[in-house]
TIVO-2410 file (N, C-alpha, C; in nm, 3 decimals):
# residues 73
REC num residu      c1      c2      c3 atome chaine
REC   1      X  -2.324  -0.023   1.737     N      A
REC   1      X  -2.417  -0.069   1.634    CA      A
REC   1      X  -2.352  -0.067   1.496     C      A
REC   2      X  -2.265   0.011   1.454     N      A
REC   2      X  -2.181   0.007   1.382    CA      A
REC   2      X  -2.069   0.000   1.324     C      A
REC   3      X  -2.039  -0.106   1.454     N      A
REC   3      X  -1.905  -0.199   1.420    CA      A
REC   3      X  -1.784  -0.124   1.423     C      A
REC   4      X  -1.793   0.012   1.495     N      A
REC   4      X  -1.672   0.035   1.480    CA      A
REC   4      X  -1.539   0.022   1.556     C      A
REC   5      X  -1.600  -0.062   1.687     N      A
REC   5      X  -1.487  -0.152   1.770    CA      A
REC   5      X  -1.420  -0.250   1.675     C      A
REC   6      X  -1.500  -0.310   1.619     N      A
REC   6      X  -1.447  -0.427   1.502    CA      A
REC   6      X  -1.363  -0.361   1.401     C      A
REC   7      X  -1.366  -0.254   1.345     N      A
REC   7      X  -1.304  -0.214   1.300    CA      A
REC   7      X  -1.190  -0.191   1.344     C      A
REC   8      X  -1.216  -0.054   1.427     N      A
REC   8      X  -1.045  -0.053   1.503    CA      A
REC   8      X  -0.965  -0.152   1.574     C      A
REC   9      X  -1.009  -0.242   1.589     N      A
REC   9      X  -0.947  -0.357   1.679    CA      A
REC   9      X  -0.856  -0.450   1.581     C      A
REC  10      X  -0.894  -0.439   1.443     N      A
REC  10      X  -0.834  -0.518   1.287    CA      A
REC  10      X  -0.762  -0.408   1.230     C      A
REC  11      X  -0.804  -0.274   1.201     N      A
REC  11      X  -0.673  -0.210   1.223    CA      A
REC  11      X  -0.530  -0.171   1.332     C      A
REC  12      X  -0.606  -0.162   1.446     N      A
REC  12      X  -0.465  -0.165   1.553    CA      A
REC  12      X  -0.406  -0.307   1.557     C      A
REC  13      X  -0.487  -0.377   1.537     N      A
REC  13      X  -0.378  -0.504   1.502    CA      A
REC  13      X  -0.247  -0.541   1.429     C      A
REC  14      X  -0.331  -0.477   1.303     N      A
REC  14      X  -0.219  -0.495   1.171    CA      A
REC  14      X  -0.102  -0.407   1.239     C      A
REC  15      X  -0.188  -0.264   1.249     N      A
REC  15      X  -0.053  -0.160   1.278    CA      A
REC  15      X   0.029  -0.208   1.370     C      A
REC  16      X  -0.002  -0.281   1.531     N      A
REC  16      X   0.079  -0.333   1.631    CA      A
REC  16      X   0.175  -0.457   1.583     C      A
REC  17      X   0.169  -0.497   1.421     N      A
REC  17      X   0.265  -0.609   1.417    CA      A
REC  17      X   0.372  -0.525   1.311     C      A
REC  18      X   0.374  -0.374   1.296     N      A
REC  18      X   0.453  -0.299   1.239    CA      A
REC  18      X   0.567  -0.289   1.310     C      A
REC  19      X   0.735  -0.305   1.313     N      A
REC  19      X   0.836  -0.338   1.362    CA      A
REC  19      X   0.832  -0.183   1.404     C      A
REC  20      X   0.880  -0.129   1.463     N      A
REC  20      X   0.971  -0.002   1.528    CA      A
REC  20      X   0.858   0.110   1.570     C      A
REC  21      X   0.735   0.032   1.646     N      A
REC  21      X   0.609   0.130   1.644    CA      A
REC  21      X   0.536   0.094   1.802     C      A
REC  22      X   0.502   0.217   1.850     N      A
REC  22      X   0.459   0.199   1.980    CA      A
REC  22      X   0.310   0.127   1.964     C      A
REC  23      X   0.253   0.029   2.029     N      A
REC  23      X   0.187  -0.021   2.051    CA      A
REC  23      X   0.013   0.034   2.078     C      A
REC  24      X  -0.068   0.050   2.036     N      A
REC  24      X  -0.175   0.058   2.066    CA      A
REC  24      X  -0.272  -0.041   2.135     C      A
REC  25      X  -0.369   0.023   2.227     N      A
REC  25      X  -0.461  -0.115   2.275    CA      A
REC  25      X  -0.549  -0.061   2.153     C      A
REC  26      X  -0.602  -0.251   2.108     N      A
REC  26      X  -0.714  -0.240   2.002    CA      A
REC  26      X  -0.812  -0.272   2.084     C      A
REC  27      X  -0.828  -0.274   2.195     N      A
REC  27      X  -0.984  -0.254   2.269    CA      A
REC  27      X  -1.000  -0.104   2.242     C      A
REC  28      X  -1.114  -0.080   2.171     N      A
REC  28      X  -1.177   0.048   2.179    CA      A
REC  28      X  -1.219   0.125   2.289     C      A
REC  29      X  -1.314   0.028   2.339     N      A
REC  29      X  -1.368   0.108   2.467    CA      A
REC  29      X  -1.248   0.090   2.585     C      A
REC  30      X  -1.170   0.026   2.627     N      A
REC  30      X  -1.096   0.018   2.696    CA      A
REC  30      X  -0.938   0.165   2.701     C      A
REC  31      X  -0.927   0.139   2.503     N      A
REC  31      X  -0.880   0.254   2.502    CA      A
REC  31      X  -0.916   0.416   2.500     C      A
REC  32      X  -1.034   0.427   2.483     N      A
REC  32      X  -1.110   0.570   2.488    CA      A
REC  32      X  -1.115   0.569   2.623     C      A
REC  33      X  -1.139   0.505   2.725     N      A
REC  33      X  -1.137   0.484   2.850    CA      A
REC  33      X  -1.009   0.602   2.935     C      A
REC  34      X  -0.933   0.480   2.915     N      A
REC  34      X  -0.768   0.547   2.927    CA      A
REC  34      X  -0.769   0.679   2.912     C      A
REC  35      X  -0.762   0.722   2.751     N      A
REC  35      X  -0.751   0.837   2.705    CA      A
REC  35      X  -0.823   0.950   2.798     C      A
REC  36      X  -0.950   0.933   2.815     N      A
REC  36      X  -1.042   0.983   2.861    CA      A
REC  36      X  -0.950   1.020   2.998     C      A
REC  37      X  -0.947   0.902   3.092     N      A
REC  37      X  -0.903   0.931   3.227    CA      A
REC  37      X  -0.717   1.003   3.251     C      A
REC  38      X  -0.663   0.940   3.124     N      A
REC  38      X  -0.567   1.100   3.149    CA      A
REC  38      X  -0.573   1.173   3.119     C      A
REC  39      X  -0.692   1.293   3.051     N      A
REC  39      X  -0.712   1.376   3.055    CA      A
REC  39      X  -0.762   1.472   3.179     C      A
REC  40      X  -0.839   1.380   3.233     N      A
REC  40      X  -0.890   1.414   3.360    CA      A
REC  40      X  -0.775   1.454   3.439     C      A
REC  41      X  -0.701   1.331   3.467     N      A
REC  41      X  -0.579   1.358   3.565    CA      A
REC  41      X  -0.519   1.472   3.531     C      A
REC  42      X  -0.471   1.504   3.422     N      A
REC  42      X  -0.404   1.642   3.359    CA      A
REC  42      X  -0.477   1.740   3.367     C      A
REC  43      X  -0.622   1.768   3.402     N      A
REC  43      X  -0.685   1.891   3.436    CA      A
REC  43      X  -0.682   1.921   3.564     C      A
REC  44      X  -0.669   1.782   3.648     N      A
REC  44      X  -0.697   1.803   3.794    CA      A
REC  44      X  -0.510   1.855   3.834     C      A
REC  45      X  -0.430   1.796   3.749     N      A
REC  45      X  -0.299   1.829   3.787    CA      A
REC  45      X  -0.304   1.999   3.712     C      A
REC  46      X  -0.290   2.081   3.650     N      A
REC  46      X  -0.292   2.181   3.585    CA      A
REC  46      X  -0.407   2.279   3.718     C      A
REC  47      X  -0.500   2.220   3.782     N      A
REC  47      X  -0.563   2.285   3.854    CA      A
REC  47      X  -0.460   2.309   3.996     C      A
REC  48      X  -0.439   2.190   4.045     N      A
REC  48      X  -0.375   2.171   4.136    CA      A
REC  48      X  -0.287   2.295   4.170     C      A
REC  49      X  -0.174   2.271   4.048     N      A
REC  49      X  -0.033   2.375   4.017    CA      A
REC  49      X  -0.119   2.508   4.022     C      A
REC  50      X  -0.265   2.547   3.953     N      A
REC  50      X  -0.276   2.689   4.044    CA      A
REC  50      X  -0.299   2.711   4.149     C      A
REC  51      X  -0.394   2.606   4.221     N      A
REC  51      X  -0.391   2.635   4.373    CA      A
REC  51      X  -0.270   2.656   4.445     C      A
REC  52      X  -0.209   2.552   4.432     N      A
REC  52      X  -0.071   2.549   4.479    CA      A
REC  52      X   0.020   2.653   4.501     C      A
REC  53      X  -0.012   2.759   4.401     N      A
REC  53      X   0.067   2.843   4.360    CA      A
REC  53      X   0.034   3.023   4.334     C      A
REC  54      X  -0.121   2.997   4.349     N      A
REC  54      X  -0.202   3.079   4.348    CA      A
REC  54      X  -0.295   3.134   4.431     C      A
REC  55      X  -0.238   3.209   4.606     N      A
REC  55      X  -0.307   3.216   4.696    CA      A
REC  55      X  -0.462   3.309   4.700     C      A
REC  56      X  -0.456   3.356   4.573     N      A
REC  56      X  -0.589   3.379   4.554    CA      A
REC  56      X  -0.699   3.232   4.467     C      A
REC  57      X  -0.653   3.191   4.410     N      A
REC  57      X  -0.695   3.119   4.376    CA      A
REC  57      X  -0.813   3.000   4.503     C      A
REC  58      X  -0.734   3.004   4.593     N      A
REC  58      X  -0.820   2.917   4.732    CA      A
REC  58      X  -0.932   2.992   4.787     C      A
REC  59      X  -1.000   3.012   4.726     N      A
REC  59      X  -1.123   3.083   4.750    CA      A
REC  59      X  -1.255   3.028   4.844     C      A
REC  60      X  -1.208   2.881   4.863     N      A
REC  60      X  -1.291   2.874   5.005    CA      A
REC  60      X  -1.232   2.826   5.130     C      A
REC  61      X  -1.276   2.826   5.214     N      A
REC  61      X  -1.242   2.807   5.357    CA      A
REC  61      X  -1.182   2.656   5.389     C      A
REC  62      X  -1.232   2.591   5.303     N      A
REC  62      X  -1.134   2.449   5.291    CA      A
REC  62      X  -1.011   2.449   5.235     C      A
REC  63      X  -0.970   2.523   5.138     N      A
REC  63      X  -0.865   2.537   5.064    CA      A
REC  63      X  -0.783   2.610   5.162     C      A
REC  64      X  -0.789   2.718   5.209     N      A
REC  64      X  -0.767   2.813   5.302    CA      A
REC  64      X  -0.715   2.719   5.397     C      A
REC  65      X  -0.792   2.633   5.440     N      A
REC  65      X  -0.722   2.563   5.577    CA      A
REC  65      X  -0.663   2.431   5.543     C      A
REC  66      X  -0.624   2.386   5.429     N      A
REC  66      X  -0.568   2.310   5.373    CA      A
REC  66      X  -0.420   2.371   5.375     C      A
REC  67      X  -0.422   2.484   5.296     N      A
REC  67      X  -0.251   2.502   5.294    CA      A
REC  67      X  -0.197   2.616   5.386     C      A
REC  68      X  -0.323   2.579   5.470     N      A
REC  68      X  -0.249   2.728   5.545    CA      A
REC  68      X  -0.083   2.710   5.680     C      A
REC  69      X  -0.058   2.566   5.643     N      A
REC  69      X   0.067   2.537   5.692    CA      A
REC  69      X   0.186   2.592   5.609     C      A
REC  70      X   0.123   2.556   5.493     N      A
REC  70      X   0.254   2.592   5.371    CA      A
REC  70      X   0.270   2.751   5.349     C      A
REC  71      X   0.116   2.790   5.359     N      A
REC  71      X   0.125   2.981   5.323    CA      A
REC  71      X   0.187   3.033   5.454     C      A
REC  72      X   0.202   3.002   5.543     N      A
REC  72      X   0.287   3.039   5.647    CA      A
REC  72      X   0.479   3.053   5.640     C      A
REC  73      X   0.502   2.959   5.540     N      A
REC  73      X   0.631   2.938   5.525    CA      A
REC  73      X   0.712   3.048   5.467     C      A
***
């Protein structure tokens, strides 16, 4: 309602025709999007690496029988 896709989309513009500069998407929602979803990925990866690594951490019976090939090793 307050234009502020229009906005950022006329500033990442200008800035994306700046010579020696990484590129931004000036879709707003497209880029909050993104942003958004690698964050996600980076929590689910950061979680991962403790399970992985953290045999207390598998605290239910799925997890448990998930790596229980590898906790054997």
């Amino acid at each position: 309602k307050v234009g502020a896709d229009k906005i950022w989309a006329s500033i990442i513009k200008k800035y994306n025709t700046l010579p020696k500069v990484s590129k931004v998407n000036p879709d707003l929602t497209d880029y909050t999007t993104n942003k958004a979803l690698e964050g996600v990925f980076k929590m689910i990866a950061v979680e991962e690496k403790i399970i992985r690594t953290d045999l207390n951490s598998r605290s239910t019976t799925l997890l448990q029988n998930v790596f229980a090939i590898q906790d054997k090793k």
